[in-house]
C-alpha positions in Angstrom: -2.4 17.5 -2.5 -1.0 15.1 0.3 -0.8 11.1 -0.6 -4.5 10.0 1.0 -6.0 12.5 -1.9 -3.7 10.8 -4.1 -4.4 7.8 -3.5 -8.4 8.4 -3.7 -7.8 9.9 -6.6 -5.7 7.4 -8.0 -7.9 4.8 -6.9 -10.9 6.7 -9.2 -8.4 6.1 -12.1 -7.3 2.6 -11.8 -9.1 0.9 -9.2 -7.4 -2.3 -9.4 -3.5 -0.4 -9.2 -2.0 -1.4 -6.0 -1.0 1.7 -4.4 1.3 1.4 -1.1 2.0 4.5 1.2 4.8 5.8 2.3 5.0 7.7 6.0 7.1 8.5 8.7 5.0 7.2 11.3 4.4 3.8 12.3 1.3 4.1 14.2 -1.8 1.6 14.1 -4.3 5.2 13.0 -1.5 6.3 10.2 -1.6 2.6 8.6 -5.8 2.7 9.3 -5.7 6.1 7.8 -3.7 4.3 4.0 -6.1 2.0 4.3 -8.8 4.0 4.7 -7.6 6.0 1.7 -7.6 3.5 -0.6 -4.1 2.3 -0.5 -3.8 -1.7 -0.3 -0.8 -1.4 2.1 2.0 1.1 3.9 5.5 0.9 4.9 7.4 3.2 7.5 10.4 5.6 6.9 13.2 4.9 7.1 12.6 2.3 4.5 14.1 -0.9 4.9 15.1 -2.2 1.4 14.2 -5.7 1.8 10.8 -4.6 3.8 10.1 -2.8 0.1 10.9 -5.1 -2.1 8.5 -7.6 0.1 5.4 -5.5 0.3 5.7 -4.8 -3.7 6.1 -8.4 -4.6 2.8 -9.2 -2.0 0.6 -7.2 -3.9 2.0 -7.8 -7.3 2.5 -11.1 -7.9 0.0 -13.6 -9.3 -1.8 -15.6 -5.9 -1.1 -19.3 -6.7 -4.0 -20.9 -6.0 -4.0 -24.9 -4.8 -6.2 -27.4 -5.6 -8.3 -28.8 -3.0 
């Protein structure tokens, strides 16, 4: 099973678990392809620490939302 079946199938299971991808390629049809999958975002090898740690915290924090 590769991660886009993964990630479907994942997505079956929990649908509202974040799931971000993980690829060596950093093309616009490779991200369209995550997406496409299911996953909520991707990040390209070779994985930049802080580039991690930012895409996990966008997708699992709590969205502050201000008053109008």
């Amino acid at each position: 099973m590769d991660g886009y079946e993964a990630a479907r199938r994942i997505v079956d299971l929990a649908p509202g678990l974040p799931i971000v991808g993980q690829t060596a390629h950093a093309l616009a049809e490779d991200r369209a392809r995550c997406l496409a999958a299911g996953m909520v975002d991707y990040i390209a090898k070779p994985i930049e620490l802080e580039k991690l740690a930012e895409v996990i915290l966008r997708h699992t924090q709590p969205r502050i939302r201000r008053a109008s």
